[in-house]
C-alpha angles and dihedrals in degrees: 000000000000117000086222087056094045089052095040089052097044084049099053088040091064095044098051089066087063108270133136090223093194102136097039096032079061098054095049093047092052094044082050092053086045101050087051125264096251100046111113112237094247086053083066104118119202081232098055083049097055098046080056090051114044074047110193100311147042110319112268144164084290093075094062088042086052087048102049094055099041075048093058097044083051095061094046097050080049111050079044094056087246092128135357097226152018120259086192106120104250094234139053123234126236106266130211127281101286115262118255119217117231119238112203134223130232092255086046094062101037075066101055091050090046088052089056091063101043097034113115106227114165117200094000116168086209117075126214093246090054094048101047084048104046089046078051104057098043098057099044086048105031086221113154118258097251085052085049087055102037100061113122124199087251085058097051106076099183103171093052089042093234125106117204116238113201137192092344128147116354088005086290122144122198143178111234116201112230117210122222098266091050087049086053094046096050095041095062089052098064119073112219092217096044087051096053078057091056132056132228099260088057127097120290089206116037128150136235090294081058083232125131106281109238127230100244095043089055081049102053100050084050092063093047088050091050099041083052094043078056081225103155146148136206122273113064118271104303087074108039122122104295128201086244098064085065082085085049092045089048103056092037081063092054101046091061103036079061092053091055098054094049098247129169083268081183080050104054104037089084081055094057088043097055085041095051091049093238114142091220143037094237089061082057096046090053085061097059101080119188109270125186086234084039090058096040085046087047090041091049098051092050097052087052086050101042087046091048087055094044095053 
C-alpha cells in the first residue's frame, strides 16, 4: 500500500478519537513527504528512516519527538496489516546536552523593546505597536505564543482584568488575571473605532492585512528584533534566545519576586502552575529555570530558616 494512504488514514484515524494531531500530524506528514509521495510502505528502508530522523544538524530533542510519532503510525500500519515490521532503529541514541531556555533580565528586555523600535523592518505585516504588545504580554502573563495569538476580542475582558484562554494546551481553557499595567497596556492597543469594525469572534492581535498573525511570522520578526538588539548566547542558532523562553522568563520572575516578599513560596507554586495551564506541578517546575538572583533569593530563605532553627 502507498505510503500517502497509510499516513491519511493514520491521520483521520487520531483525530477521530478525538486529537488535534497537529505535532505529530506534522512529523508524518513530513516523513511522508520525505520517504516520496509514490513509495509503497513495505519499500521503507531503516536506512531511509534514520536519514529522516538525525534530520541536517547535531542530534537534538527533535529527534525523540520525530520517533515517537514514526513509533505511533507503526503501530498503526502494523496492527492494520499495512506492513509486518517496523523499519524505526531499536535504540535511541545519546542525545546532546539538553538546551537550556534563556531567561531573560530586566536590562535584556528593555532591549528587546527598544529594538523594536529601532529595528528596521520594510514591509513588515507586524507593526511596531503589535509587536511591543504581544512581547508584553507574554511576558507579563507567561501565556504561549499560539494563546497569545489566539486571543480573540470576545476573550479580553478589560474592563474585569481577566482574559479568557481557550482550548489551549492538553484541550484546557483558563481565565488569566491581568494585572493594571497589562489592562493599560492592552487598552491602549486596542483602538476604540477599529473594534466597532470587528466583531467579538475576530482576532484580538492581526496585523496590517487585519488577518490572524501566524506563529512563525511573529517568530521571525523576533528573531530579527533580537538579532538587532545583538542580544545573543553561546552555542550556534539553534540555541539563541527564543520567543518561547519569555514564559520561562515569566515564571523565573516570579519566583523570585515571591522570594523577596517573603511569600509561601510551597503555597503558591499550585497557583503558577494553574496560571500557567499545565496539568501538573512538574510541568511547572521544568519552567524555573536557576538563576544567579533565584539561587541568592533560595540561599537567603534557607539561612532564615536554618537561623530560626538554630536559635
Amino acid at each position: 500500500m502507498k505510503l500517502n494512504l497509510v499516513c491519511q488514514q493514520y491521520a483521520a484515524f487520531r483525530k477521530a478519537l478525538g486529537e488535534r494531531f497537529v505535532t505529530n500530524g506534522r512529523y508524518v506528514k513530513a516523513f511522508c513527504l520525505a520517504m516520496g509521495s509514490d513509495i509503497d510502505i513495505a519499500a521503507v528502508s531503516p536506512e531511509k528512516v534514520n536519514t529522516f530522523l538525525n534530520g541536517n544538524g547535531p542530534l537534538t530533542t527533535t529527534w525523540q519527538v520525530r520517533h515517537n510519532a514514526l513509533l505511533g503510525f507503526y503501530r498503526y500500519a502494523i496492527s492494520r496489516g499495512f506492513v509486518g515490521n517496523s523499519p524505526l532503529p531499536l535504540t535511541v541514541p545519546k542525545l546532546s546536552a539538553t538546551f537550556r531556555p534563556h531567561i531573560y533580565s530586566v536590562d535584556e528586555l528593555r532591549r528587546i523593546l527598544e529594538s523594536i523600535e529601532s529595528c528596521p523592518r520594510p514591509r513588515s505585516e507586524l507593526g511596531t505597536s503589535t509587536l511591543r504588545t504581544l512581547i508584553l504580554l507574554m511576558y507579563g502573563t507567561a501565556l504561549r505564543t499560539s494563546e497569545a495569538l489566539s486571543l480573540k476580542i470576545c476573550d479580553a475582558d478589560l474592563a474585569g482584568a481577566v482574559l479568557t484562554i481557550r482550548d489551549s494546551k492538553f484541550f484546557k481553557s483558563r481565565l488569566v488575571p491581568l494585572g493594571s499595567k497589562t489592562v493599560r497596556l492592552l487598552t491602549d492597543y486596542v483602538n476604540p473605532r477599529s473594534l466597532r469594525r470587528r466583531g467579538p469572534n475576530d482576532f484580538f492581535f492581526v496585523g496590517r492585512s487585519s488577518k490572524q498573525i501566524p506563529i512563525h511570522m511573529f517568530e521571525r520578526a523576533y528573531i530579527q528584533i533580537r538579532n538587532h538588539a545583538a542580544l545573543r548566547r553561546e552555542g550556534g542558532p539553534r540555541n539563541q534566545p527564543r520567543l518561547h523562553d519569555l514564559r520561562h522568563t515569566s515564571a523565573v520572575h516570579r519566583l523570585v519576586k515571591w522570594y523577596r516578599e517573603g511569600k509561601d513560596v510551597q503555597t503558591l507554586l499550585p497557583q503558577l502552575c494553574v496560571y500557567m495551564g499545565h496539568t501538573t506541578l512538574a510541568a511547572t517546575q521544568v519552567y524555573l529555570s536557576m538563576t544567579p538572583d533565584l539561587l541568592h533569593e533560595a540561599n537567603q530563605r534557607f539561612e532564615r530558616y536554618a537561623i530560626q532553627e538554630v536559635l
